[in-house]
C-alpha distance (Angstrom), angle and dihedral (degrees) to the residues before:
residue distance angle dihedral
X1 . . .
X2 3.95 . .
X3 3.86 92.8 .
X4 4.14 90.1 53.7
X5 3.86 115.5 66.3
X6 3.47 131.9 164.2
X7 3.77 121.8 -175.6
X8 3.66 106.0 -117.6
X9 3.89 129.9 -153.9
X10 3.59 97.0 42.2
X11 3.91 107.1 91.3
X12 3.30 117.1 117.9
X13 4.02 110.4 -144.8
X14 4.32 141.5 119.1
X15 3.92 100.7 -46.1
X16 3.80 144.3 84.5
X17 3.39 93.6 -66.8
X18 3.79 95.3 59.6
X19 3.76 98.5 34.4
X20 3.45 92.8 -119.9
X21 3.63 122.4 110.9
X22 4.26 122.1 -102.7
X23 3.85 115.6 -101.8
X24 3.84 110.3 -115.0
X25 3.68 117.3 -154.5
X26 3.59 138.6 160.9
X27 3.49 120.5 -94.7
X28 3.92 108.6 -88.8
X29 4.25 92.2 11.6
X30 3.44 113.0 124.4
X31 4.09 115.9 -142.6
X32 3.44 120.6 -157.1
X33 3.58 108.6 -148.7
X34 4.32 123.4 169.9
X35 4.20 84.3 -16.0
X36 3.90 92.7 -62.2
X37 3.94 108.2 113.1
X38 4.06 108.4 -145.6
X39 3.19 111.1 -121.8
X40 3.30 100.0 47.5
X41 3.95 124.4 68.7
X42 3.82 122.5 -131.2
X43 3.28 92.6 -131.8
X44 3.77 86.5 58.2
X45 4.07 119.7 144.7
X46 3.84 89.7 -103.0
X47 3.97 97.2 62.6
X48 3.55 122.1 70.9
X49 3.97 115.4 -109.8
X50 3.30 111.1 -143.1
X51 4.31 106.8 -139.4
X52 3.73 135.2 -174.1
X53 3.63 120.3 -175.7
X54 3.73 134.1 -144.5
X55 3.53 124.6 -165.1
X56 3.72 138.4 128.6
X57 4.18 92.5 -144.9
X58 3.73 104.6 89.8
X59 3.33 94.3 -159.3
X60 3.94 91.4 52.9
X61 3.81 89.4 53.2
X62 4.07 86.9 55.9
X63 3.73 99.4 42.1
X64 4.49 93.1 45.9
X65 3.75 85.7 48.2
X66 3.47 104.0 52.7
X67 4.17 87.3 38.8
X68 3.52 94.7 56.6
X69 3.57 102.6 30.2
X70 4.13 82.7 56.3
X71 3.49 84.2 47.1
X72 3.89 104.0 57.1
X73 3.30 107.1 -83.0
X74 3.72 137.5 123.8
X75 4.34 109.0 -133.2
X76 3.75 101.2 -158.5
X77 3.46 95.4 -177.6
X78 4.33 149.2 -22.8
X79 3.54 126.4 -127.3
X80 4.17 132.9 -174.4
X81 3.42 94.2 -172.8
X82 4.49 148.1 33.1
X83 3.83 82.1 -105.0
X84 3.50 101.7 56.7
X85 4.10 90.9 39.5
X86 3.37 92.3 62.8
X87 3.39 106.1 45.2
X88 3.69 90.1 51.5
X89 3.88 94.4 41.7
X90 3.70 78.6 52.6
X91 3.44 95.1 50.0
X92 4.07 113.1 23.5
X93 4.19 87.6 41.5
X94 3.88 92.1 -145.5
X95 3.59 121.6 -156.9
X96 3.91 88.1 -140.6
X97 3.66 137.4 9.8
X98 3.48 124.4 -165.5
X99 3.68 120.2 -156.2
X100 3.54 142.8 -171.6
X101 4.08 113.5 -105.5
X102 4.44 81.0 -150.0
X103 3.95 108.9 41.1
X104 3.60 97.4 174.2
X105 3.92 102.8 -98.1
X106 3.95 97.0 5.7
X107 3.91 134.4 70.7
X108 3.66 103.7 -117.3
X109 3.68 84.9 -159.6
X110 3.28 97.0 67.9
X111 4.34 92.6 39.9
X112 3.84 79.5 64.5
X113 3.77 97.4 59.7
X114 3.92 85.2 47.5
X115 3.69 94.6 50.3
X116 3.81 92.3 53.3
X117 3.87 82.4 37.9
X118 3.65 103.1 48.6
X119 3.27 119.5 32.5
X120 3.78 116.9 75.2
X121 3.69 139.3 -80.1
X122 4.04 93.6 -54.4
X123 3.63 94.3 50.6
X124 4.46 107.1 -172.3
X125 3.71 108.9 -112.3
X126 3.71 112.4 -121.3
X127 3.96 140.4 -126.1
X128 3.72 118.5 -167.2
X129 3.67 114.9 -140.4
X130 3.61 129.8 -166.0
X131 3.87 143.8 173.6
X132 3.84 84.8 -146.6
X133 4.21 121.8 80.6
X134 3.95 117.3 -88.0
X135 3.90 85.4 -122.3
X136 3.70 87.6 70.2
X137 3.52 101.8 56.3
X138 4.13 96.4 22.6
X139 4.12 91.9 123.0
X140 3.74 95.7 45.1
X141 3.73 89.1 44.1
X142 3.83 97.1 55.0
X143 4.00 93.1 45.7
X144 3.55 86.3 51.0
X145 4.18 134.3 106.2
X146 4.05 84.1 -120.8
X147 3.63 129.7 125.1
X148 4.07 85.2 -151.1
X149 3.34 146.8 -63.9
X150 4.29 147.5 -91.7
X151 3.01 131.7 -171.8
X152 4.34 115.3 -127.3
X153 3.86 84.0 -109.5
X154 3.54 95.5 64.9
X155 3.89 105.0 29.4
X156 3.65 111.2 130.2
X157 4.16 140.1 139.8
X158 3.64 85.3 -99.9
X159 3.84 101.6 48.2
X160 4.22 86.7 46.9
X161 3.75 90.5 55.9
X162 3.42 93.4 43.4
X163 3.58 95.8 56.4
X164 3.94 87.5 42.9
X165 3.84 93.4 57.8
X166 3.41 98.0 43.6
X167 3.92 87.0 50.0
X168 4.11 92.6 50.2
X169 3.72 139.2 -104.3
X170 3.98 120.5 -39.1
């Protein structure tokens, strides 16, 4: 799915990477390891995802709320601008916040680097959205802070968590 990207290589879990040996289990056992049960992802339809949303489109910031809050998820807060994105990552401490690559006047880009930056110890991971293809952003995408990337078309609870599972536990 073109429109659905997460950043692979990155996750930081038991394996080589990490130093720390894999987990073997038994197909269908379920480990419980630091209060996460494998199997199941954290980010999981059944736990609440907490969101904040930065865009400069008003009418965007209406429209994703209401979808995802319908959807299961918890919107802790709307921004239109860097300003207002950190002060409520600051504030709200978001699990995720998806921002617009293009807000208006600013580079969201670069307000994603800030937001993992910026705002405390628990920084939110971030999703880039955009009304424009993946294809025309791919480069700046991969050198970005980002977990991934959707396009407005396709932004739903679903797609977030998605991205979030595949990217690793909060």
């Amino acid at each position: 799915m073109a429109s659905l990207t997460a950043r692979r290589g990155r996750r930081r879990g038991p394996g080589p990477a990490s130093g720390r040996p894999p987990v073997r289990q038994a197909e269908g056992e379920r480990i419980q390891l630091a209060g996460i049960l494998t199997g199941a992802s954290a980010w999981d339809s059944g736990n609440m995802v907490r969101c904040m949303i930065v865009d400069d489109c008003p009418e965007f910031l209406r429209a994703a709320r209401s979808l995802l809050e319908g959807q299961g998820m918890t919107v802790v807060g709307v921004a239109s601008n860097g300003l207002q994105a950190l002060r409520q990552a600051r504030q709200f401490r978001p699990d995720v916040a998806l921002v617009d690559i293009d807000l208006g006047g600013e580079c969201g880009l670069e307000l994603a680097g800030r937001l993992r930056r910026e705002t405390g110890p628990s920084p939110p991971l971030v999703v880039l959205v955009s009304i424009h293809a993946e294809d025309d952003y791919a480069g700046m995408i991969e050198g970005s802070v980002a977990v991934g990337f959707l396009a407005k078309t396709d932004l739903s609870g679903n797609a977030i968590r998605a991205l979030l599972a595949e990217w690793g536990s909060p």
